[in-house]
SEGULUM-352749 format. One record per residue (C-alpha): residue number from 1; residue in three letters; chain; x, y, z. Coordinates in steps of 0.2 Angstrom, whole numbers. Layout:
! SEGULUM-352749
<zaro><num>NUM</num><residuo>Ala</residuo><cadena>A</cadena><x>X</x><y>Y</y><z>Z</z></zaro>
...
! end
This chain:
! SEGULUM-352749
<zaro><num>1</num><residuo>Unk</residuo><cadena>A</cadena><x>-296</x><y>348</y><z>45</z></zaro>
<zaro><num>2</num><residuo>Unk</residuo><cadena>A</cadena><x>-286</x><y>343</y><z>61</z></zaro>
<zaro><num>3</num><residuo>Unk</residuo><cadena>A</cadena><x>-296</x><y>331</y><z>72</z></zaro>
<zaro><num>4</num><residuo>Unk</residuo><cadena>A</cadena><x>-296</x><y>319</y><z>85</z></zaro>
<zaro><num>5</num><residuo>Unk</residuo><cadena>A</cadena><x>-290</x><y>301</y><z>75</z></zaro>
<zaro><num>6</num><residuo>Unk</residuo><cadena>A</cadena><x>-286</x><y>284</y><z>81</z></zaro>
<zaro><num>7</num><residuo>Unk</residuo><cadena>A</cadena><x>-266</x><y>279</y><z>79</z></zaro>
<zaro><num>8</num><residuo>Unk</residuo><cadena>A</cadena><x>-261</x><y>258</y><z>78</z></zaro>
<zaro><num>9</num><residuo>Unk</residuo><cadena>A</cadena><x>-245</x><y>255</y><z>82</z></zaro>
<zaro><num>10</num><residuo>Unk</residuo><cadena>A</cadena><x>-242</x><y>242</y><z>70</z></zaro>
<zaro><num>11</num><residuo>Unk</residuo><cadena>A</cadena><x>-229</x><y>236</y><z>80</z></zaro>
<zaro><num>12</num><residuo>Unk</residuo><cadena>A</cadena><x>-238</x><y>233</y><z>95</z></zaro>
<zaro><num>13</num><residuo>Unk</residuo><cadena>A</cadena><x>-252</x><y>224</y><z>86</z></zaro>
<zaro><num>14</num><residuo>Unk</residuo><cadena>A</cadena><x>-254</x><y>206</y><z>88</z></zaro>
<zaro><num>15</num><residuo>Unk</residuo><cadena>A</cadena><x>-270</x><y>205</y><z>75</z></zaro>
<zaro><num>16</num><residuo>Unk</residuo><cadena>A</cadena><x>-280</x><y>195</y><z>87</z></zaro>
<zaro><num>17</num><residuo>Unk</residuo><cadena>A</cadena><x>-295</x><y>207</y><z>79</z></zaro>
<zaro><num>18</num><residuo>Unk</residuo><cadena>A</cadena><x>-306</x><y>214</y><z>95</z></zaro>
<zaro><num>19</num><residuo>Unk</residuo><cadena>A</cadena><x>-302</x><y>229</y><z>90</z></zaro>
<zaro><num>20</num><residuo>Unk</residuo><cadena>A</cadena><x>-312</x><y>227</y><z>73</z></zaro>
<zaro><num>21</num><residuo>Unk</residuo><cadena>A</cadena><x>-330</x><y>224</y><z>82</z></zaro>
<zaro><num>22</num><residuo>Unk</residuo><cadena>A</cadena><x>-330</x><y>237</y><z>94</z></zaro>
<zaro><num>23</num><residuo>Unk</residuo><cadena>A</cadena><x>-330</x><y>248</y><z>80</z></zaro>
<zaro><num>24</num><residuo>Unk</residuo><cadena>A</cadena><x>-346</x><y>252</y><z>75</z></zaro>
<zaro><num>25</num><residuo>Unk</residuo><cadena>A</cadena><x>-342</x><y>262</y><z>59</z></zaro>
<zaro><num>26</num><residuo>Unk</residuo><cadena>A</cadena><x>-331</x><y>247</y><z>55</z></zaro>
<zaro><num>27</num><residuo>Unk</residuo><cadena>A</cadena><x>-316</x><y>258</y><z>52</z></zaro>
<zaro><num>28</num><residuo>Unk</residuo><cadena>A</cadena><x>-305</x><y>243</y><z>58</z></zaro>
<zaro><num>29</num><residuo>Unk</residuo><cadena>A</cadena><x>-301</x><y>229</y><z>47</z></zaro>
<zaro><num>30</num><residuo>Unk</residuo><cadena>A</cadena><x>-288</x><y>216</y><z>48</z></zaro>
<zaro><num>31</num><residuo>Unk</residuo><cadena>A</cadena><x>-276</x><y>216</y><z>35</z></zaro>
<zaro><num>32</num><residuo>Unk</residuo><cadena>A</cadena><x>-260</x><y>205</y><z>34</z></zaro>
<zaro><num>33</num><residuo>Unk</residuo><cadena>A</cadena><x>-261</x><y>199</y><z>51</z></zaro>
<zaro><num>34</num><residuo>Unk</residuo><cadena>A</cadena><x>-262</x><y>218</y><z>56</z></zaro>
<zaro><num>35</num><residuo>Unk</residuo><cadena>A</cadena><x>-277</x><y>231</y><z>63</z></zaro>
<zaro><num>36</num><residuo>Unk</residuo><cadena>A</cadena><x>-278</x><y>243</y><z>49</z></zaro>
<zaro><num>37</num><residuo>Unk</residuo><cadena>A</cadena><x>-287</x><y>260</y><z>47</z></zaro>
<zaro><num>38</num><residuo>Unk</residuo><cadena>A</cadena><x>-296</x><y>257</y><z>32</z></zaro>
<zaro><num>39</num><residuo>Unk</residuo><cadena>A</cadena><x>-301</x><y>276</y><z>31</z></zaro>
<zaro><num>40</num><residuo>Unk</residuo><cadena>A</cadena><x>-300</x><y>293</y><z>41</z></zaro>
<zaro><num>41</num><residuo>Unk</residuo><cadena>A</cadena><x>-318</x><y>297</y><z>36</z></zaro>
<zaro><num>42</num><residuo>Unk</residuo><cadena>A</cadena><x>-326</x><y>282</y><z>43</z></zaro>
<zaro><num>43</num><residuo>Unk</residuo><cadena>A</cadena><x>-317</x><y>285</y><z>60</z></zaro>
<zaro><num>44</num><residuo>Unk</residuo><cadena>A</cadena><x>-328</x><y>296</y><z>70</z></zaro>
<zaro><num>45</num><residuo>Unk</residuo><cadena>A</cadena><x>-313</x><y>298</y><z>85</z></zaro>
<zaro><num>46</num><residuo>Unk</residuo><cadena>A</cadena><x>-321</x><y>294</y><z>99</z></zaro>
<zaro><num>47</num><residuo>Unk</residuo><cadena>A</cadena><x>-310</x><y>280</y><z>104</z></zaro>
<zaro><num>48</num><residuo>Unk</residuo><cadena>A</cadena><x>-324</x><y>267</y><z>107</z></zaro>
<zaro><num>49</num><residuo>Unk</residuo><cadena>A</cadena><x>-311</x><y>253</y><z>100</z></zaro>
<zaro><num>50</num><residuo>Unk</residuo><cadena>A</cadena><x>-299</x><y>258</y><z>113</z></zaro>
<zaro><num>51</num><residuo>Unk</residuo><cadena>A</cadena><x>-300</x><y>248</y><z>129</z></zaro>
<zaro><num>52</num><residuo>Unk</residuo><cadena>A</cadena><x>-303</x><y>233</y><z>118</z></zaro>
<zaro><num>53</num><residuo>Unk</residuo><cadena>A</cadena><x>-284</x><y>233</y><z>113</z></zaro>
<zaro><num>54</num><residuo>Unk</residuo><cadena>A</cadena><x>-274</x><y>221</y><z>124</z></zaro>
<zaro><num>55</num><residuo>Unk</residuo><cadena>A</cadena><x>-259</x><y>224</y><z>117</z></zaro>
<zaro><num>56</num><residuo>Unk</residuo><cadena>A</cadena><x>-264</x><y>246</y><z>122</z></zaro>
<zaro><num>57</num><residuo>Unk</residuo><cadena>A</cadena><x>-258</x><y>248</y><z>100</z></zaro>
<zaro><num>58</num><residuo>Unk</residuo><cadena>A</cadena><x>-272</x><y>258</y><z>97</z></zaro>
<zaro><num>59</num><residuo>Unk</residuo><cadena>A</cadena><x>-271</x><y>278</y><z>104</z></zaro>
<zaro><num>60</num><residuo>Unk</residuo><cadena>A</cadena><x>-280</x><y>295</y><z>100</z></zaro>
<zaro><num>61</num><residuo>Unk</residuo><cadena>A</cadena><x>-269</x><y>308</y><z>93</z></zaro>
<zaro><num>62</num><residuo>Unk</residuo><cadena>A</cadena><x>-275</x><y>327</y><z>85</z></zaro>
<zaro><num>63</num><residuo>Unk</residuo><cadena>A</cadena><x>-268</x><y>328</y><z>67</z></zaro>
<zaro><num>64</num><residuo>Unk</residuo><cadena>A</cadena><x>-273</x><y>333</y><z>51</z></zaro>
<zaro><num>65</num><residuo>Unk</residuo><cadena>A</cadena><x>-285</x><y>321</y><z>44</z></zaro>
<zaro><num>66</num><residuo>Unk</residuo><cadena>A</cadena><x>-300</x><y>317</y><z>32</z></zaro>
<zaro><num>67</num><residuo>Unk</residuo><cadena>A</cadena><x>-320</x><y>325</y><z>41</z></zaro>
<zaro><num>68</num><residuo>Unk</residuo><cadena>A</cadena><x>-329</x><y>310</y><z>48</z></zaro>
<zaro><num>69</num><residuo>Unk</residuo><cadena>A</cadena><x>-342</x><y>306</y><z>34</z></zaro>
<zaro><num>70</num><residuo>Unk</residuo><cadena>A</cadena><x>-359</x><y>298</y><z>41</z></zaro>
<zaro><num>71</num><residuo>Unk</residuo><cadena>A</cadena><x>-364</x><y>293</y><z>22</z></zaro>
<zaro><num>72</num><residuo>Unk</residuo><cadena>A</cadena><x>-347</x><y>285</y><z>19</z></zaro>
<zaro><num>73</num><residuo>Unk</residuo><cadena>A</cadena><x>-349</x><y>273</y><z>35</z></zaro>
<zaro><num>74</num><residuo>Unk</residuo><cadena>A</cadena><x>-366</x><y>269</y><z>29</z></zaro>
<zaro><num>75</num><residuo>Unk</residuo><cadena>A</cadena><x>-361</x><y>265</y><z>14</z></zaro>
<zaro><num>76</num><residuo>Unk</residuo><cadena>A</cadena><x>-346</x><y>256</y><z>19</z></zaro>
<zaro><num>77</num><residuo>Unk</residuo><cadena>A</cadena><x>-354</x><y>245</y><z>32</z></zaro>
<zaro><num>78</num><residuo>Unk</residuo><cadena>A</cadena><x>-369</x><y>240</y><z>20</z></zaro>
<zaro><num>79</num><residuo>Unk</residuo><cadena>A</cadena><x>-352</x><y>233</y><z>8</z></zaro>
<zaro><num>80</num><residuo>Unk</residuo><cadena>A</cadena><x>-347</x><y>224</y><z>23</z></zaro>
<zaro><num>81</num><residuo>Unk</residuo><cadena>A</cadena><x>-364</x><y>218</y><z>26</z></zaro>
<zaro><num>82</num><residuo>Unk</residuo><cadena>A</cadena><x>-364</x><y>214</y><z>8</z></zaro>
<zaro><num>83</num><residuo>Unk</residuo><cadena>A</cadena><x>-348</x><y>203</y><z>9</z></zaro>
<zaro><num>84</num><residuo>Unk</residuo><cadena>A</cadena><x>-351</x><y>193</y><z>26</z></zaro>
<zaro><num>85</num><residuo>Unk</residuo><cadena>A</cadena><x>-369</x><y>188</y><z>19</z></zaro>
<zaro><num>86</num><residuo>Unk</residuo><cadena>A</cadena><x>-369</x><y>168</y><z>16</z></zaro>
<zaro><num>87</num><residuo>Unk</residuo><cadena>A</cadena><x>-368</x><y>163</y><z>-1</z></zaro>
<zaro><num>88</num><residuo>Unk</residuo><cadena>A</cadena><x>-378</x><y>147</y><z>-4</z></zaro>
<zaro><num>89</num><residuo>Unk</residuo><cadena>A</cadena><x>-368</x><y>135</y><z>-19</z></zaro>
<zaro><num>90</num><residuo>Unk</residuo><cadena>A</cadena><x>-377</x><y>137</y><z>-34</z></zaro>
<zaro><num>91</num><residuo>Unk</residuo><cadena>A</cadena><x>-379</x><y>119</y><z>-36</z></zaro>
<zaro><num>92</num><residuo>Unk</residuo><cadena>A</cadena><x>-385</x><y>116</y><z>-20</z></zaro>
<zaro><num>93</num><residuo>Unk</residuo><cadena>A</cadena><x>-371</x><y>102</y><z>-15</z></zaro>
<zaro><num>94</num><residuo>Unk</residuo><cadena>A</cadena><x>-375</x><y>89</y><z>-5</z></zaro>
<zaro><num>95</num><residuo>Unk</residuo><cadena>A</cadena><x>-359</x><y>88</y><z>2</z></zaro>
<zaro><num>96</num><residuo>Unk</residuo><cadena>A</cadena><x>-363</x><y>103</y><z>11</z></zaro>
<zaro><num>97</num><residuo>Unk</residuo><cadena>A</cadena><x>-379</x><y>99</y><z>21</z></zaro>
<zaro><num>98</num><residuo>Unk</residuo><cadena>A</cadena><x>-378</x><y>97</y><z>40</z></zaro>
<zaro><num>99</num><residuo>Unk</residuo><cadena>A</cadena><x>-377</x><y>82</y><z>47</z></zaro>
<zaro><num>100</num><residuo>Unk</residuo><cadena>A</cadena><x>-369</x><y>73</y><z>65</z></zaro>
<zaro><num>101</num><residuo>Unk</residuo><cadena>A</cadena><x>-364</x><y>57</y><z>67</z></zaro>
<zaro><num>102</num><residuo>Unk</residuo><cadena>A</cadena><x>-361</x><y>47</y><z>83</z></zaro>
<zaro><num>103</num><residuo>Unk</residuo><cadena>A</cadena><x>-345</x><y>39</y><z>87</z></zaro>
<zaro><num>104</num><residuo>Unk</residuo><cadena>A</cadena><x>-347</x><y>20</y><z>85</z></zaro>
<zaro><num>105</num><residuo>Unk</residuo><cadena>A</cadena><x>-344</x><y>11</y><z>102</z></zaro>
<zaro><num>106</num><residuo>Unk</residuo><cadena>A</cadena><x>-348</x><y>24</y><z>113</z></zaro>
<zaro><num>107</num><residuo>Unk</residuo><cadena>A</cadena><x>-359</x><y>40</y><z>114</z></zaro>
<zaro><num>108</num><residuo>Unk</residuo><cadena>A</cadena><x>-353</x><y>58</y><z>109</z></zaro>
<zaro><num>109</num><residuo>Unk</residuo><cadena>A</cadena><x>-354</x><y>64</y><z>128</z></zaro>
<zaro><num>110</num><residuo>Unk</residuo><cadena>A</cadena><x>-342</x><y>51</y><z>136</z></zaro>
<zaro><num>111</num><residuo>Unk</residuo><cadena>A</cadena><x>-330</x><y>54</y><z>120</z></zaro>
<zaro><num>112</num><residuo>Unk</residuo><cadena>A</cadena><x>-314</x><y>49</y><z>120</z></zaro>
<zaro><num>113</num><residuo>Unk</residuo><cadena>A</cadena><x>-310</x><y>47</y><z>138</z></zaro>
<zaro><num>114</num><residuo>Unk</residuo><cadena>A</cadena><x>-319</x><y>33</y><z>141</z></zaro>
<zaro><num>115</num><residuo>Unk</residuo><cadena>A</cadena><x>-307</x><y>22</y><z>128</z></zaro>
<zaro><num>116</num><residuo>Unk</residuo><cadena>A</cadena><x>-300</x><y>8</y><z>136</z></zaro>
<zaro><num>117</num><residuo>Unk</residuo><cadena>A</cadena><x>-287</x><y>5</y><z>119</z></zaro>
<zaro><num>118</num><residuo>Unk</residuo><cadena>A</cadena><x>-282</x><y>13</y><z>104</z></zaro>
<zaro><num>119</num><residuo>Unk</residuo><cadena>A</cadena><x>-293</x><y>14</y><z>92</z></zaro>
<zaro><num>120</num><residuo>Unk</residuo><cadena>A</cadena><x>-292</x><y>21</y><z>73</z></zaro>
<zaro><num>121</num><residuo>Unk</residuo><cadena>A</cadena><x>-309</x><y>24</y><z>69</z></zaro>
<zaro><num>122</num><residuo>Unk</residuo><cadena>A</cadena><x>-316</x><y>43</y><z>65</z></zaro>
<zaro><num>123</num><residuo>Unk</residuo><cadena>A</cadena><x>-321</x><y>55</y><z>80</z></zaro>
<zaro><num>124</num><residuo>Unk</residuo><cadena>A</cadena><x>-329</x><y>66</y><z>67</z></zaro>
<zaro><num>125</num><residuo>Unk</residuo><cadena>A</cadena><x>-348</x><y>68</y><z>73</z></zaro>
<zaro><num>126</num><residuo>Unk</residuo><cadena>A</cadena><x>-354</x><y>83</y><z>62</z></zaro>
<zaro><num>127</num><residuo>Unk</residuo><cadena>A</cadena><x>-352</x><y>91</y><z>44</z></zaro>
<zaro><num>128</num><residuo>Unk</residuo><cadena>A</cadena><x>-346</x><y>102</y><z>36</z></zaro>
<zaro><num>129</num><residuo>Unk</residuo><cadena>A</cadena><x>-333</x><y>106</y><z>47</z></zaro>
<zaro><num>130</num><residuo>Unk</residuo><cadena>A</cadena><x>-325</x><y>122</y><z>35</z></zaro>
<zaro><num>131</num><residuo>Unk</residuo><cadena>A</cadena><x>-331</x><y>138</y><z>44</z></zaro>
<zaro><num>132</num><residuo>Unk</residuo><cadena>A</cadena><x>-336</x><y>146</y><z>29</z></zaro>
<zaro><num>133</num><residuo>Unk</residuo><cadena>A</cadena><x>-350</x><y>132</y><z>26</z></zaro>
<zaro><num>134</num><residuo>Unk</residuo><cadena>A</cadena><x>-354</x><y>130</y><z>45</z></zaro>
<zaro><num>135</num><residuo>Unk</residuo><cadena>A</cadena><x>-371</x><y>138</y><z>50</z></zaro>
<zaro><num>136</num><residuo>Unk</residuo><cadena>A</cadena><x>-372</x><y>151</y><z>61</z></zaro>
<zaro><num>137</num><residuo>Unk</residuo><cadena>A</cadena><x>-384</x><y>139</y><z>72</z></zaro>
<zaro><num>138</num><residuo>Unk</residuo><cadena>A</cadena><x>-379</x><y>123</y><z>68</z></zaro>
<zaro><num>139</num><residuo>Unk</residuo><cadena>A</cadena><x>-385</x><y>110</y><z>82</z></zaro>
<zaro><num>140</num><residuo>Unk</residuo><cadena>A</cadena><x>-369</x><y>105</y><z>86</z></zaro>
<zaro><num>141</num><residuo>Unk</residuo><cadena>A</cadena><x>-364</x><y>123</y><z>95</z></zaro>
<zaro><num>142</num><residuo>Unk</residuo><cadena>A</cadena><x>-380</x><y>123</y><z>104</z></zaro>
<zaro><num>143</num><residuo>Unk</residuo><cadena>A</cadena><x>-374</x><y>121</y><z>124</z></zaro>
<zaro><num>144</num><residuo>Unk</residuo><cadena>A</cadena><x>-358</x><y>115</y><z>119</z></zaro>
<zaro><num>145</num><residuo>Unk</residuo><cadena>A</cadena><x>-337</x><y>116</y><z>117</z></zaro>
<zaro><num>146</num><residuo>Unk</residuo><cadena>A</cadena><x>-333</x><y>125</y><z>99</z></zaro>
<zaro><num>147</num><residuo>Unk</residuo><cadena>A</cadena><x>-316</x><y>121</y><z>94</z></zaro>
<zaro><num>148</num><residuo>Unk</residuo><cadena>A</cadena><x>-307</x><y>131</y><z>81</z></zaro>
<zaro><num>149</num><residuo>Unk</residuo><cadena>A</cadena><x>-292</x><y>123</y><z>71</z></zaro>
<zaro><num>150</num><residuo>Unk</residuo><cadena>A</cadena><x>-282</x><y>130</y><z>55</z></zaro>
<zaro><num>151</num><residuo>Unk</residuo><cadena>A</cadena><x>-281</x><y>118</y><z>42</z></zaro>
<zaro><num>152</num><residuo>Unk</residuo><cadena>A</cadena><x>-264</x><y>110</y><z>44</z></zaro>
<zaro><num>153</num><residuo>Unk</residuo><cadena>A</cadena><x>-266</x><y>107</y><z>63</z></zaro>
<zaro><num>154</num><residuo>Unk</residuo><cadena>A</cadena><x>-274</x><y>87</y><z>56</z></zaro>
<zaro><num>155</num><residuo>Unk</residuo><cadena>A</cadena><x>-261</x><y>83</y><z>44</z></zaro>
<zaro><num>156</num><residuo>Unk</residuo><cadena>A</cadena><x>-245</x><y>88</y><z>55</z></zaro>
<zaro><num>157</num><residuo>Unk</residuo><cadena>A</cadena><x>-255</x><y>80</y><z>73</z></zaro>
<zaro><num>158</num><residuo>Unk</residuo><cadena>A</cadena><x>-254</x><y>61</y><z>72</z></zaro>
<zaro><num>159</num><residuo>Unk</residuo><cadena>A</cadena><x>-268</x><y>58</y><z>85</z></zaro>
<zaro><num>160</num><residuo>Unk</residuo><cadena>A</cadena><x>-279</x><y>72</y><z>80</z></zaro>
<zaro><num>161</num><residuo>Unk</residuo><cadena>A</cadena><x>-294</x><y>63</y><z>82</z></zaro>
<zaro><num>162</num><residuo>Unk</residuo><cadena>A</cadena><x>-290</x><y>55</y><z>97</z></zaro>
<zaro><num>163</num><residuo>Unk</residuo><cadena>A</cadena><x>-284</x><y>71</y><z>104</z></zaro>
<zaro><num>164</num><residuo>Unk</residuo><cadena>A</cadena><x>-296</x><y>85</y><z>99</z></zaro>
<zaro><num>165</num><residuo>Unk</residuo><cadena>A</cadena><x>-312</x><y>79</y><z>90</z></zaro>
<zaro><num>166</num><residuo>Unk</residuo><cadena>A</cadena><x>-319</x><y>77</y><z>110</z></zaro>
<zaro><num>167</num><residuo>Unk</residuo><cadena>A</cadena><x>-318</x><y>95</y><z>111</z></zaro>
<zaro><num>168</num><residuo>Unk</residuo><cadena>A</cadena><x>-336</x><y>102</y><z>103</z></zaro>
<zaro><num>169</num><residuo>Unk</residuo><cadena>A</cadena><x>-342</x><y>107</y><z>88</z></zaro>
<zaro><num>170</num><residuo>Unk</residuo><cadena>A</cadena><x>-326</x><y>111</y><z>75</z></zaro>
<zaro><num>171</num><residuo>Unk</residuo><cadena>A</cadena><x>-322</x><y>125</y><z>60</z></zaro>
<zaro><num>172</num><residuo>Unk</residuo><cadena>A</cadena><x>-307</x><y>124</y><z>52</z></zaro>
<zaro><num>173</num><residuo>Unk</residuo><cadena>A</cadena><x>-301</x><y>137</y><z>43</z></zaro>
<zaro><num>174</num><residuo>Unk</residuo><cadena>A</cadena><x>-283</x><y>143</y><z>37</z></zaro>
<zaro><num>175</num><residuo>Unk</residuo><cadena>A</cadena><x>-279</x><y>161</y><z>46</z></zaro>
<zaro><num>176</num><residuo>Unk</residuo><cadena>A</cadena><x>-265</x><y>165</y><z>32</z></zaro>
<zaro><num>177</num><residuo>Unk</residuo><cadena>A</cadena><x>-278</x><y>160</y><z>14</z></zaro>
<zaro><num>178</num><residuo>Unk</residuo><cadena>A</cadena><x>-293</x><y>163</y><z>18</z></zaro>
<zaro><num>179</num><residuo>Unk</residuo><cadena>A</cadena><x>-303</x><y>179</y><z>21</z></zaro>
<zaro><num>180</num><residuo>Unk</residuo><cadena>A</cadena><x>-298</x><y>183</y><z>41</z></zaro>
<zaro><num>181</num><residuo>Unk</residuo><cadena>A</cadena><x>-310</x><y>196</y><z>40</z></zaro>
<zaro><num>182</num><residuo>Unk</residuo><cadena>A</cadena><x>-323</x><y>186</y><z>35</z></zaro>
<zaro><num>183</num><residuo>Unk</residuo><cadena>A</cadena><x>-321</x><y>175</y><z>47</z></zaro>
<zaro><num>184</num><residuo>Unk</residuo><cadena>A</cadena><x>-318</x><y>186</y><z>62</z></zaro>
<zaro><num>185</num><residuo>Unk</residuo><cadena>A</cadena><x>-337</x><y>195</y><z>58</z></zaro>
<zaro><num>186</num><residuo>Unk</residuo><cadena>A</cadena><x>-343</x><y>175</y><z>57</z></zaro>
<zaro><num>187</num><residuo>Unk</residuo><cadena>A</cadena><x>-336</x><y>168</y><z>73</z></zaro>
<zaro><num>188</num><residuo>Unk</residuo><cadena>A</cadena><x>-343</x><y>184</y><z>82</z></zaro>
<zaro><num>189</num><residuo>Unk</residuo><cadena>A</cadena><x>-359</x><y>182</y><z>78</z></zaro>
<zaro><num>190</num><residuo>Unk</residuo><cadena>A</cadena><x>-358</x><y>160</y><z>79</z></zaro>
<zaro><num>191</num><residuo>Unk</residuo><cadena>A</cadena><x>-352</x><y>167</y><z>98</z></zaro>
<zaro><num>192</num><residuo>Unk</residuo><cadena>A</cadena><x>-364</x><y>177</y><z>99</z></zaro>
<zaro><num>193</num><residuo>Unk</residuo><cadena>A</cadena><x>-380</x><y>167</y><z>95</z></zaro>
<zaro><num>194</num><residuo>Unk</residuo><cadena>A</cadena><x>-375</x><y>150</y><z>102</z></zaro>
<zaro><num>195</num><residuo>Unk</residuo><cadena>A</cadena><x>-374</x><y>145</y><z>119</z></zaro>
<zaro><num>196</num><residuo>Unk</residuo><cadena>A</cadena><x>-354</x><y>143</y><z>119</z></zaro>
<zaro><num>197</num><residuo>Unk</residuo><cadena>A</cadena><x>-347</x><y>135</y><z>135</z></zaro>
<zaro><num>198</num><residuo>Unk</residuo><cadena>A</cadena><x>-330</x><y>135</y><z>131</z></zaro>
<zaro><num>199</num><residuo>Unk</residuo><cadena>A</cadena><x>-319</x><y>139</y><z>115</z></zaro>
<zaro><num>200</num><residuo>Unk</residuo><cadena>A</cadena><x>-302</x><y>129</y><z>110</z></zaro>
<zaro><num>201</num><residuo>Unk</residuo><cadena>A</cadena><x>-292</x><y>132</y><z>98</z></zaro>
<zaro><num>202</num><residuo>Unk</residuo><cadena>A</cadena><x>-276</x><y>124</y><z>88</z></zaro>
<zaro><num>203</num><residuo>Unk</residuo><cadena>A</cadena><x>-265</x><y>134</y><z>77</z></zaro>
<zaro><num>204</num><residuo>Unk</residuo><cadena>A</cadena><x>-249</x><y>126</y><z>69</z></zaro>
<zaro><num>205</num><residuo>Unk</residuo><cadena>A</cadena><x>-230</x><y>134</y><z>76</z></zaro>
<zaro><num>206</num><residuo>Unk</residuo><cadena>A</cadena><x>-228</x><y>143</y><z>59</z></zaro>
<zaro><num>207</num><residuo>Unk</residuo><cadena>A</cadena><x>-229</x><y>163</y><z>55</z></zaro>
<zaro><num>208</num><residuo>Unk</residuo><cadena>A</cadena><x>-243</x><y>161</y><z>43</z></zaro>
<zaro><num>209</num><residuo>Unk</residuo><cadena>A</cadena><x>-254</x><y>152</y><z>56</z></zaro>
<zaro><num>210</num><residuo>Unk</residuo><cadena>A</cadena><x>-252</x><y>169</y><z>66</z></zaro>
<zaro><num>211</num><residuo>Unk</residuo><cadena>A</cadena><x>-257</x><y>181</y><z>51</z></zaro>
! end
């Protein structure tokens, strides 16, 4: 049937993924840095997702396409849902439970810009830090800074800690690796349900750091 469908211009796209939560239907997915159509059927053309596109890559045209399918979005959604539910580690690791920690010599509010001299100690004051194993309400986002790094930002940074652990509660994840997807459905809701002030973030000057 020919119908009303949303076109991405690929080229356009930057993958920054707003598009993918202002679609109900969750027609949108992030694939290989780019916003894919995942299906005709699960787009119902109403061009919700369209002023959410900075980049304007996202259009309506009139063309030959699948019906829209109300039981196919149902079903696709509840696989989504499915896949973005937390799995607990079987064995129940340890290493994974919450915990904070306060910097040694001063407290966690006057951070690093009170130091008077270099200092090599660890600025980490929470774990698990990998945004997969982070709760959504972890304490340490309540009121606070959130700070999102790729993985390789605290190898290739020399004065990492000194630099950025003042800047809030951290997840570190690797955009090109792991399940962007995933992660995009996650920080939305962490966003979401927290009382975020403000959101940094570090990326390394690589291609797969953009994906």
């Amino acid at each position: 049937m020919k119908r009303l469908i949303i076109k991405i211009d690929e080229e356009k796209c930057n993958g920054c993924g707003l598009c993918v939560p202002a679609c109900a239907e969750g027609a949108i997915q992030i694939i290989d840095g780019k916003a894919k159509l995942v299906g005709e059927n699960l787009c119902d053309g109403l061009g919700a997702c369209l002023g959410d596109c900075p980049q304007g890559a996202i259009t309506l045209e009139e063309r030959e396409a699948e019906p829209f399918d109300k039981k196919a979005v149902a079903e696709h959604l509840d696989k989504l849902k499915q896949k973005d539910t937390e799995r607990n580690l079987p064995c129940g690791c340890p290493g994974s439970a919450v915990q904070q920690f306060n910097i040694l010599g001063e407290t966690a509010k006057e951070g690093i810009a009170q130091k008077k001299k270099a200092d090599s100690s660890s600025r980490l004051q929470q774990w698990p830090v990998q945004l997969s194993l982070v709760p959504l309400k972890a304490p340490f986002f309540k009121d606070n800074r959130i700070f999102i790094c790729a993985d390789c930002v605290p190898f290739a940074f020399a004065d990492f800690h000194e630099q950025f652990l003042n800047r809030g509660g951290l997840v570190v994840g690797c955009p090109k690796l792991d399940d962007a997807q995933s992660y995009l459905t996650k920080l939305t809701k962490m966003i979401k349900e927290n009382t975020i002030k403000e959101i940094n973030i570090a990326i390394m000057e690589v291609p797969c750091c953009r994906s």
